[in-house]
Backbone bond lengths (Angstrom), bond angles and torsions (degrees), N, CA, C in turn:
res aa  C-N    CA-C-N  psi(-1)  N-CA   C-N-CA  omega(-1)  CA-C   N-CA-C  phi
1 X - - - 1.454 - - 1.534 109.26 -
2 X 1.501 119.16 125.30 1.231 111.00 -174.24 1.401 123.07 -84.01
3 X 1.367 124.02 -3.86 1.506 112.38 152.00 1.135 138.41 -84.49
4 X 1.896 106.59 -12.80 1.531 104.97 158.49 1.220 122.24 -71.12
5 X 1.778 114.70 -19.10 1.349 95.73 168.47 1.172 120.42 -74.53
6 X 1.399 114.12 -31.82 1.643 108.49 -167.26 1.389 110.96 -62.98
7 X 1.678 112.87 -20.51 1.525 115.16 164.84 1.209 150.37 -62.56
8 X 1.201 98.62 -36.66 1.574 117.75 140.01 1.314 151.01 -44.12
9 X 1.672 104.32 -54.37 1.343 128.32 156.33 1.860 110.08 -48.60
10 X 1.477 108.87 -38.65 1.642 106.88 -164.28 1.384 88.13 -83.87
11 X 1.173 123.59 -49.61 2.026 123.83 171.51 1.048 109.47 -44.13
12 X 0.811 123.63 -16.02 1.822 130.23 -169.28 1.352 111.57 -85.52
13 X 1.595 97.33 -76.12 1.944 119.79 175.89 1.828 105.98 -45.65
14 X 1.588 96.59 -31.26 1.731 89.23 -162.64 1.678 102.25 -81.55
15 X 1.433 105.18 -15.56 1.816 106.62 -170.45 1.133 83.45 -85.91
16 X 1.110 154.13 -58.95 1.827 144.72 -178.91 1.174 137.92 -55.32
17 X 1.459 93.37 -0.26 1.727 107.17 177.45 1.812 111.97 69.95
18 X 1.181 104.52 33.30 1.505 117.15 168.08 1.518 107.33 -92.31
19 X 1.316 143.52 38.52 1.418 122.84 -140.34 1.595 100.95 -82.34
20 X 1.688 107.69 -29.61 2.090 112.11 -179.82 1.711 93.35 -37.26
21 X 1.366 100.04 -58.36 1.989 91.11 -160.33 1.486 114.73 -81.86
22 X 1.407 104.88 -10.34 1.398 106.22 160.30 1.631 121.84 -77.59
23 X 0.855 118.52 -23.59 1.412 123.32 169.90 1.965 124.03 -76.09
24 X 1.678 99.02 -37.65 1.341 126.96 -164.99 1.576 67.82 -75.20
25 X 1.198 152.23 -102.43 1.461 168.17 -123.91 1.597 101.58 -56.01
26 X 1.444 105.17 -44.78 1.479 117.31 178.38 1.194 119.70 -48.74
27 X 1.796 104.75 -62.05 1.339 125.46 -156.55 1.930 88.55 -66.06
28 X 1.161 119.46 -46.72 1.306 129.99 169.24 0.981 118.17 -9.09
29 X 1.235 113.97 -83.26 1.987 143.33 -175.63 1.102 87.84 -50.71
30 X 1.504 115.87 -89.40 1.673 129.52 -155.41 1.864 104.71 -31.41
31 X 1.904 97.44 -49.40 1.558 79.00 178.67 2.176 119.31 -71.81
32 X 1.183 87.61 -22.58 2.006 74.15 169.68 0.914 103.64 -93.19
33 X 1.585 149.46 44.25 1.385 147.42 149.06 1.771 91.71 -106.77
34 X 1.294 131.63 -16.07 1.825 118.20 -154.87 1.326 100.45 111.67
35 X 0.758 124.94 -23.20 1.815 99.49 -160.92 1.500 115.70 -107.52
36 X 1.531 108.88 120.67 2.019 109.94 165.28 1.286 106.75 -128.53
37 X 1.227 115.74 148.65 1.266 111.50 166.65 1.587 106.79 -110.98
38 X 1.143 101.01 171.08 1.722 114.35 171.66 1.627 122.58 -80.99
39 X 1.087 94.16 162.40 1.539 100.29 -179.38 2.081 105.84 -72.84
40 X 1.759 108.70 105.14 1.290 85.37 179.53 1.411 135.76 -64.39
41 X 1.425 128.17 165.53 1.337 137.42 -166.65 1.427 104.42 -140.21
42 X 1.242 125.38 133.15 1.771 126.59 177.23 1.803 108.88 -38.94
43 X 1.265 100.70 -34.04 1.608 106.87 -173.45 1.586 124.33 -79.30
44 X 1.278 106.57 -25.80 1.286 145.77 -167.92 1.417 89.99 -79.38
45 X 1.255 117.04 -76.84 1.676 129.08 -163.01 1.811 114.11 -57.90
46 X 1.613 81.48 -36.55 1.588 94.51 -170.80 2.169 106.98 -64.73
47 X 1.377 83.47 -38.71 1.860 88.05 174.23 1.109 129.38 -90.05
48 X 1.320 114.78 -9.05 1.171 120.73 173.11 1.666 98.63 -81.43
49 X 1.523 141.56 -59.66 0.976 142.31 160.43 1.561 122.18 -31.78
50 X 1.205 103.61 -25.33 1.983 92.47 174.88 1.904 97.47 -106.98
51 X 0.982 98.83 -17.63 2.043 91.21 173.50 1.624 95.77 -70.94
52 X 1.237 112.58 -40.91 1.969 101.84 -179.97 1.302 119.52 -65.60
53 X 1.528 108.64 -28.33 1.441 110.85 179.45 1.108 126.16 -77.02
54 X 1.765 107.42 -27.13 1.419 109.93 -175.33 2.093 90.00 -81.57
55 X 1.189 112.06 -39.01 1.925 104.90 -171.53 1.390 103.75 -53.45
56 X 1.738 123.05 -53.61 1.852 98.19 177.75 1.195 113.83 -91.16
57 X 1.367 121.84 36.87 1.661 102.49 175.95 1.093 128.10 -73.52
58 X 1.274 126.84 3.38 1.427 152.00 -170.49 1.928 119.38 -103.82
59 X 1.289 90.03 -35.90 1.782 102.06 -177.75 1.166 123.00 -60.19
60 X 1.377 120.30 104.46 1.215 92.82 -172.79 2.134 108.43 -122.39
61 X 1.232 115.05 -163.29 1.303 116.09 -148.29 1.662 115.91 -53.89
62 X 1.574 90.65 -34.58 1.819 124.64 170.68 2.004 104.09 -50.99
63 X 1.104 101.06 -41.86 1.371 121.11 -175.74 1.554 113.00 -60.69
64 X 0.870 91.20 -48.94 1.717 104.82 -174.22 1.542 101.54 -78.45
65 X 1.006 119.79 -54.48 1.910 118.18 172.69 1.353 109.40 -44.45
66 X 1.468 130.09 -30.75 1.033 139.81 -152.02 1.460 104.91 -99.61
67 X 1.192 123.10 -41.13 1.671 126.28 -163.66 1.641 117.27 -72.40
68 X 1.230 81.58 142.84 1.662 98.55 174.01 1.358 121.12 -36.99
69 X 1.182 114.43 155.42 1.755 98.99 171.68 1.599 92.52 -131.27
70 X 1.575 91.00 139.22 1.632 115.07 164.66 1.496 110.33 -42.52
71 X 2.117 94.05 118.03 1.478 81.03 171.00 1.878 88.96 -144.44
72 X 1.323 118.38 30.68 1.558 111.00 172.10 1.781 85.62 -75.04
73 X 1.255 121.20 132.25 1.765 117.85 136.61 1.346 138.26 -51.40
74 X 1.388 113.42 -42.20 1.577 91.74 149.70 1.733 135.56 -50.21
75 X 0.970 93.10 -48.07 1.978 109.12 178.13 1.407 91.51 -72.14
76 X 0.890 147.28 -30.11 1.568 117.67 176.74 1.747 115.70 -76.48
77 X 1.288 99.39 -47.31 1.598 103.73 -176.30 2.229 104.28 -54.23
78 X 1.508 98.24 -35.06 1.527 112.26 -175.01 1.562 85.53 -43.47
79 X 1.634 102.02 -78.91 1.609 116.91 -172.11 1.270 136.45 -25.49
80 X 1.723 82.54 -31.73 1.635 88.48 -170.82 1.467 117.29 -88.80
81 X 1.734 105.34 -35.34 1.276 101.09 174.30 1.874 119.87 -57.69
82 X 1.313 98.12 -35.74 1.441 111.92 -170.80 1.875 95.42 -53.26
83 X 1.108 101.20 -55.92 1.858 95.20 179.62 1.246 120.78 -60.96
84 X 1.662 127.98 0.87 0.961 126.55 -179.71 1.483 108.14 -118.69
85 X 1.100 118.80 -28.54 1.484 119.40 140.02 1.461 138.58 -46.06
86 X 1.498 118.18 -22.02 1.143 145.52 165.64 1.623 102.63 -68.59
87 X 0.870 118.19 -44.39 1.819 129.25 -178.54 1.549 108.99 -65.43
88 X 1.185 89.67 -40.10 1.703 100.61 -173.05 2.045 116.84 -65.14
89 X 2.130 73.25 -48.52 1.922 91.61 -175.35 1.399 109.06 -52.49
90 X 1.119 119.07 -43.68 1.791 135.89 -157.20 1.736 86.03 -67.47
91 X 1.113 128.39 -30.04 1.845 114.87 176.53 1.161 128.14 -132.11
92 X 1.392 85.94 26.27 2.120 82.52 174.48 1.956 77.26 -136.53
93 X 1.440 119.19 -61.11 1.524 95.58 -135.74 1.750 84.76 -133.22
94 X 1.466 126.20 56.95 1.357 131.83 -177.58 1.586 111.37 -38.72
95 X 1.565 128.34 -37.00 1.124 107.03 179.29 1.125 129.99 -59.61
96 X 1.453 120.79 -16.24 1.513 109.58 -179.03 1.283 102.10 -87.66
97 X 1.446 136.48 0.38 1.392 114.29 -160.28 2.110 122.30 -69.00
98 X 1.517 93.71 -15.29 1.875 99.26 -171.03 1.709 90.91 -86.63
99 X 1.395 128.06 -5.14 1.519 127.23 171.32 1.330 124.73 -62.56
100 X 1.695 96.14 -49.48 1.508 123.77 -175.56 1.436 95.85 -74.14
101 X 1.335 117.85 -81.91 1.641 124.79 170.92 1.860 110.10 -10.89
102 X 1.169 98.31 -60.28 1.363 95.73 -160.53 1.838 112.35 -67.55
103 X 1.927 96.51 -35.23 1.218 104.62 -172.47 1.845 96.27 -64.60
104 X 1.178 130.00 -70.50 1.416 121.00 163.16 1.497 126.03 -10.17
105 X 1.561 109.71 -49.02 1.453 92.15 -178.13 1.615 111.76 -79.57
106 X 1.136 140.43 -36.44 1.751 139.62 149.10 1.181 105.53 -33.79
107 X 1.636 145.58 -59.28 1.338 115.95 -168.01 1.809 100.50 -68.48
108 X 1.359 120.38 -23.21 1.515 107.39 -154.93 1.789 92.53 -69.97
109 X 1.136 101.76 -66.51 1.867 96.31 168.55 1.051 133.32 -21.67
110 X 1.558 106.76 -47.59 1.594 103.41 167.38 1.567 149.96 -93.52
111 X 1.413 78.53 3.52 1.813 100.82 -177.42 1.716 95.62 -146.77
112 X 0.965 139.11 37.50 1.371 142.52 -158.23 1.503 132.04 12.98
113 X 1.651 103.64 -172.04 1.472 100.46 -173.39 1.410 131.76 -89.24
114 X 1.068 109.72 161.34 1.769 113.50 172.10 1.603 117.98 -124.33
115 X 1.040 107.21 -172.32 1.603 104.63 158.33 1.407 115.02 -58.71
116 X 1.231 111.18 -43.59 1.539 108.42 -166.97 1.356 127.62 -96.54
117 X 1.381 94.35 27.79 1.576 109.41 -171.16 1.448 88.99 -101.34
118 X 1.577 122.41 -15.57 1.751 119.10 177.45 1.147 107.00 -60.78
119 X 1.266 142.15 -45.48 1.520 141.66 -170.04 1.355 112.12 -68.95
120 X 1.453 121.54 -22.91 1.265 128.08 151.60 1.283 124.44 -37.67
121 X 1.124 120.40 -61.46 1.727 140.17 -149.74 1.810 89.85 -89.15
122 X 1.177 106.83 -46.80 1.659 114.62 177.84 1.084 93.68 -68.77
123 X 1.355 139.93 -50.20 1.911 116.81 177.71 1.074 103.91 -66.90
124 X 1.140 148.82 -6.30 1.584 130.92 157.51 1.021 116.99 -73.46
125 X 1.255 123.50 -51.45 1.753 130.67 -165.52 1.298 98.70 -67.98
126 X 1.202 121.05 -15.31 1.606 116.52 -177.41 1.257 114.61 -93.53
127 X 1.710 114.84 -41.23 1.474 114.13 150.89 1.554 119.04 -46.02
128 X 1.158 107.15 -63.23 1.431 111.35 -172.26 1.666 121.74 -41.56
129 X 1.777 90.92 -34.84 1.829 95.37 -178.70 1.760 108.78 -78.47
130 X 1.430 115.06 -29.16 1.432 121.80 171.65 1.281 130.71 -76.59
131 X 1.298 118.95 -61.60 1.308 118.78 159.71 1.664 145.37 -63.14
132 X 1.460 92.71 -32.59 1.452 104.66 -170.90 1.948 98.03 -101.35
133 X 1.257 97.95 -23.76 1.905 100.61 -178.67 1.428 102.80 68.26
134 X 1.660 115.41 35.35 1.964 111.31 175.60 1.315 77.99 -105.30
135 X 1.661 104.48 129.47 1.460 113.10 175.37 1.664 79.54 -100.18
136 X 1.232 135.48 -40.71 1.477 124.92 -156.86 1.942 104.48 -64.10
137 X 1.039 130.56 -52.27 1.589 142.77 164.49 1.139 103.32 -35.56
138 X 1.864 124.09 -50.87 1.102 110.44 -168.36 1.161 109.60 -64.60
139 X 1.308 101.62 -54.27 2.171 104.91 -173.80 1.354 105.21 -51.41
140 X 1.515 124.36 -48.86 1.320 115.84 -165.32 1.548 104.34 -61.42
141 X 1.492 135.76 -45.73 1.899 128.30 -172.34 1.376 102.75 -82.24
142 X 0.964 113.63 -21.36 1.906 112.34 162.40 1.567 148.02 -41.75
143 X 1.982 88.89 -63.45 1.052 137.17 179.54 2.174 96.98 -90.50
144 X 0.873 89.37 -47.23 1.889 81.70 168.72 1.769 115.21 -63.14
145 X 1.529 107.94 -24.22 1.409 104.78 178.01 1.197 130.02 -85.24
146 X 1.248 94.51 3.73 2.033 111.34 163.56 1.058 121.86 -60.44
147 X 1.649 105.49 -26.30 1.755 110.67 -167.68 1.518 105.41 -101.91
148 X 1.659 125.44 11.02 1.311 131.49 160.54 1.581 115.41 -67.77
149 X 0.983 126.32 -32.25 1.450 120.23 -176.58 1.714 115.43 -73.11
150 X 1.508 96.01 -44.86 1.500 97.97 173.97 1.642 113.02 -78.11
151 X 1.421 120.50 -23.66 1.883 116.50 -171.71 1.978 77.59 -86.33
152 X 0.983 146.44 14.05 1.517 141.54 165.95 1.487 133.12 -105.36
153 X 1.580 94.72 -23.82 1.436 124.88 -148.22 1.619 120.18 29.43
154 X 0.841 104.83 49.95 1.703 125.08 172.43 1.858 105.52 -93.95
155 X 0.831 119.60 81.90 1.828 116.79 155.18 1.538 106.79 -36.84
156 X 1.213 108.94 -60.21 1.609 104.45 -167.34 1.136 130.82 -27.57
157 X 1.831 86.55 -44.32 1.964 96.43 -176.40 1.550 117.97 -90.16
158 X 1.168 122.58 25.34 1.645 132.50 -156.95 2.025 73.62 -89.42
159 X 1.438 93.82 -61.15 2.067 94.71 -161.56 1.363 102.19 -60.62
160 X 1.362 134.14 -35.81 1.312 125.84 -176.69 1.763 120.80 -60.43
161 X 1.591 112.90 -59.26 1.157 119.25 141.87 1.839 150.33 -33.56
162 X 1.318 87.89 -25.23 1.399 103.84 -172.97 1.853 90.51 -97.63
163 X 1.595 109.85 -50.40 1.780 100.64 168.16 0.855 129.72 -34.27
164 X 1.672 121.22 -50.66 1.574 124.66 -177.76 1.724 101.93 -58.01
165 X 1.550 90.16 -57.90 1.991 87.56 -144.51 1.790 88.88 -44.11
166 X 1.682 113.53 -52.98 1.616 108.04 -163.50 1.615 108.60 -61.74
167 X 0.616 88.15 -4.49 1.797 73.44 -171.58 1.779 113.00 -113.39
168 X 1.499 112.74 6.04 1.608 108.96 -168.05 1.496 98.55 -153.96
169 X 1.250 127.38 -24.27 1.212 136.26 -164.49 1.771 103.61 -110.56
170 X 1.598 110.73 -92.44 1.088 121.64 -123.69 1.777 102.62 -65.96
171 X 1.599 117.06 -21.37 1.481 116.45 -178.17 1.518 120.15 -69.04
172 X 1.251 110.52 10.51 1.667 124.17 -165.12 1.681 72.04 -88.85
173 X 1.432 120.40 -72.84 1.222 98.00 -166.68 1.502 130.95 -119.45
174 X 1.259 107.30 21.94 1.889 129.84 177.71 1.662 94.85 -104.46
175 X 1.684 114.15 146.28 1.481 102.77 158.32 1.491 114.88 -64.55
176 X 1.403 114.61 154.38 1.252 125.79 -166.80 2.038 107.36 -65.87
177 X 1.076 113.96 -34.84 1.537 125.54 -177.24 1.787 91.51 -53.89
178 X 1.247 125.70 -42.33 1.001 126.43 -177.35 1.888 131.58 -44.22
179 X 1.765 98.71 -51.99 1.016 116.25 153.23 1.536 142.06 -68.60
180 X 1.536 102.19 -22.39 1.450 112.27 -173.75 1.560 124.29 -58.64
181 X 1.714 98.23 -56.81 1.155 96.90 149.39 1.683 152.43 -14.52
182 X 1.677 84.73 -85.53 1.543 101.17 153.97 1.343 127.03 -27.94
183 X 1.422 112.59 -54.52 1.529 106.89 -156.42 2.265 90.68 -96.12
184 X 0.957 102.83 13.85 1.681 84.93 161.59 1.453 97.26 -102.38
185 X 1.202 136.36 -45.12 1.447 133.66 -179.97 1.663 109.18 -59.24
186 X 1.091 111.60 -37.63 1.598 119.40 168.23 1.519 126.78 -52.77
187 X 1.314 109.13 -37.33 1.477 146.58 -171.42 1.369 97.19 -82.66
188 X 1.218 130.90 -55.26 1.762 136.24 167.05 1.444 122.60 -33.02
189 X 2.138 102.95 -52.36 1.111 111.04 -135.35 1.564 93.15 -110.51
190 X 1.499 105.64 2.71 1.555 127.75 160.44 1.562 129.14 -61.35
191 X 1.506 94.36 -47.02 1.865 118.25 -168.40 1.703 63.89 -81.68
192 X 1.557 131.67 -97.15 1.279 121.99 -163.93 1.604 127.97 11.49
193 X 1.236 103.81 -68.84 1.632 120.16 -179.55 1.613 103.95 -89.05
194 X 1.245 132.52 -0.11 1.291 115.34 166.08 1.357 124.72 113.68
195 X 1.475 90.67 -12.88 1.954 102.70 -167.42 1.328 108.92 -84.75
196 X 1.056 125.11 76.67 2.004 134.18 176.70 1.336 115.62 -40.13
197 X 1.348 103.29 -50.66 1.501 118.32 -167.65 1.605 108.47 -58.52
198 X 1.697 112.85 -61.02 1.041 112.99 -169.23 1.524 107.60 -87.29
199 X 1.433 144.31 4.00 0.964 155.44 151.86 1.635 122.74 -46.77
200 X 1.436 100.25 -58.81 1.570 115.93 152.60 1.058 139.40 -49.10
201 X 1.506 127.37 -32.05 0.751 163.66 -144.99 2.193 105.26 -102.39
202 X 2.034 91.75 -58.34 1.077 84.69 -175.66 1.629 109.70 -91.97
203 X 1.579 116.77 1.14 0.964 110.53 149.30 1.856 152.09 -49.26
204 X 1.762 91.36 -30.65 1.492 100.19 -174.74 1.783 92.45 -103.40
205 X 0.986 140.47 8.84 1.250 148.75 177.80 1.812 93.52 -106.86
206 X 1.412 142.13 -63.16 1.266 129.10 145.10 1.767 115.70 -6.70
207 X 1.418 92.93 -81.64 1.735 101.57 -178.89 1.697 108.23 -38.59
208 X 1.141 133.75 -40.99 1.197 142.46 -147.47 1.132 121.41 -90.89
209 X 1.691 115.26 -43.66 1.445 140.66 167.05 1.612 88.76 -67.52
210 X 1.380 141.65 -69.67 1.548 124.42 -178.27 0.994 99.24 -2.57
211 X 1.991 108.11 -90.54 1.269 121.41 -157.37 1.554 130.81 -16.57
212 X 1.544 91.10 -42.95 1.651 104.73 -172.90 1.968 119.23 -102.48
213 X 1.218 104.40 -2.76 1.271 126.38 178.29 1.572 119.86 -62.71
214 X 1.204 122.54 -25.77 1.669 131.30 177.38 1.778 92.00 96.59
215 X 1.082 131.13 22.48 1.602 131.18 -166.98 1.529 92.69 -82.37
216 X 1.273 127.39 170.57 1.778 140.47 -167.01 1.775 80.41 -92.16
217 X 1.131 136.48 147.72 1.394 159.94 167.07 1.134 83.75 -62.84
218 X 1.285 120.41 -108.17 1.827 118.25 175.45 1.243 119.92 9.51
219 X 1.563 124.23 -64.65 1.222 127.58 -160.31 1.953 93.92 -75.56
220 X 1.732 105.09 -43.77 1.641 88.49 -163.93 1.626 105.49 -69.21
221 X 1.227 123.08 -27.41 1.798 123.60 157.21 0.957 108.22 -19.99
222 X 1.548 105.55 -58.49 2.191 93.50 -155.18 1.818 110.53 -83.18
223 X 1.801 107.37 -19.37 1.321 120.45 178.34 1.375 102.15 -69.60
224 X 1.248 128.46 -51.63 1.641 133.38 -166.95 1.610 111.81 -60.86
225 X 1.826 101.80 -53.18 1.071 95.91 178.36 1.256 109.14 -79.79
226 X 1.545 158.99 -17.21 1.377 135.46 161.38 1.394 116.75 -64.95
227 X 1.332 114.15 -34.94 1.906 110.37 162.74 1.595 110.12 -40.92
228 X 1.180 109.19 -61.93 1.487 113.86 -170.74 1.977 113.03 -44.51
229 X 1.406 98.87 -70.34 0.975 125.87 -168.86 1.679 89.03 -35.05
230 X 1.313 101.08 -69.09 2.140 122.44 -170.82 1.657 99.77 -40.77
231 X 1.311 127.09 -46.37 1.237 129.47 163.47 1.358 138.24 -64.87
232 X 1.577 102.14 -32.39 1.609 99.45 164.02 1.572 122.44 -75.63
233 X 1.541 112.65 -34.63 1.478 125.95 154.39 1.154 113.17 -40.95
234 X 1.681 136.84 -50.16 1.259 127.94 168.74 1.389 118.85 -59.95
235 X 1.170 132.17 -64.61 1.273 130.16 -179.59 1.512 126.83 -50.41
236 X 1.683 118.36 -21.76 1.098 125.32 170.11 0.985 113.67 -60.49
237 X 1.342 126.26 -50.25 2.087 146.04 -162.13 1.359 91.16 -79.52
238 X 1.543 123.75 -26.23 1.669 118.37 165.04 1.032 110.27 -64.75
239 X 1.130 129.98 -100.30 1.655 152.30 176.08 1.790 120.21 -21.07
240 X 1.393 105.80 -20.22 1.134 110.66 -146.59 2.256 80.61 -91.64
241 X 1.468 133.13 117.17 1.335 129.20 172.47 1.896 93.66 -51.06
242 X 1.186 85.28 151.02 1.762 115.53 161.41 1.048 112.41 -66.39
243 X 1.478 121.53 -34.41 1.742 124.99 -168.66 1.627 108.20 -76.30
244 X 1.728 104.83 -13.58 1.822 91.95 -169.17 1.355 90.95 -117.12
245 X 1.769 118.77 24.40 1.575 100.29 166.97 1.457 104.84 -110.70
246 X 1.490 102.96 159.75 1.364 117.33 -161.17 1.473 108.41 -70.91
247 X 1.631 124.35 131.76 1.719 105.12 -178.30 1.219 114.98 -82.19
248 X 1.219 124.98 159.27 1.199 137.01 179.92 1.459 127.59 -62.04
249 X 1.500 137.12 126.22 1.113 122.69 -154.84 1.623 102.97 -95.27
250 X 0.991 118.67 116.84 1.693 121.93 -169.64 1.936 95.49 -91.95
């Protein structure tokens, strides 16, 4: 099937730090599937973000248990790239990301949800906490995207979901000890499923929440520096070519 390959190939380029041709490849597809977006504009983003807010202001938790799930094949492959384009936006070209987000959450409404309609709702809440400064919206589409893994039965996405809210969301209005926790078990269950990037990620965000947690200095020392260490060990066994490791003597 030629969009699973092309899906692959963009999973591919983006784990190698190719993301220009992963994106160039993206924007590609999406447009022979229908989809372009515009060049964003402060004005642009800003209305598009309160037309989304005013469309789910109504949805509520009952709602989401309840909804259809995406099952046209075209609209899923659309969906999917779009969430993986979402991965891309967040580190090369963040302004568009509440465009994509938002455009995601309208198709999911209208042709229903998937897994990957979560990264949607999380590009809002993330817009919403940056641009608009609603910490309450944010927590609320955040904290609602917890209940995607189980209305999916996908485990996978429990750590992905659970990364964002702890690490960007939930200390605005939970004490922080609350999250800390979380996000080292989160951080585990990341490398688990494969996701390096954001694994790392919620690792030095782990380290960080310590700091502010009431934890013994001492104790976050020996946690920080074994995080570190566990991460530079990973990235080595990445980085490191196959061709300059020694073969195995059978």
């Amino acid at each position: 099937d030629k969009l699973q390959a092309y899906y692959c190939l963009v999973r591919f380029l983006y784990s190698t730090s190719n993301s220009n041709q992963a994106m160039e490849i993206t924007r590609f597809i999406l447009g022979e599937l229908g989809v372009t977006f515009p060049e964003p504009t402060p004005d642009l983003i800003y209305q598009e973000l309160l037309s989304t807010k005013s469309l789910i202001a109504n949805l509520s938790q009952q709602d989401f248990l309840k909804a259809r799930r995406l099952t046209d094949k075209r609209m899923q492959w659309t969906i999917r790239f779009m969430h993986n384009f979402l991965r891309q936006l967040f580190t090369t070209k963040i302004g568009s990301v509440p465009l994509v987000a938002c455009r995601m959450i309208r198709m999911s409404l209208g042709y229903g949800y998937s897994c990957d309609s979560t990264s949607g709702f999380l590009g809002y809440a993330w817009a919403t906490l940056i641009i608009l400064h609603d910490i309450e919206e944010a927590y609320k589409w955040s904290k609602m995207c917890l209940l995607f893994p189980e209305f999916f039965r996908s485990p996978a996405l429990l750590p992905k979901t659970a990364f964002f809210f702890h690490t960007f969301i939930s200390f605005l209005k939970e004490p922080i000890q609350a999250s800390c926790d979380v996000l080292r078990k989160t951080r585990q269950d990341l490398l688990m499923v494969g996701d390096i990037q954001e694994g790392h990620v919620a690792g030095f965000f782990h380290c960080k929440q310590m700091l502010f947690a009431g934890i013994d200095l001492a104790n976050v020392d020996d946690r920080c520096t074994s995080t570190t260490l566990e991460m530079v060990s990973i990235i080595r066994d990445l980085i490191i070519p196959i061709a300059f490791r020694k073969p195995l003597l059978l």
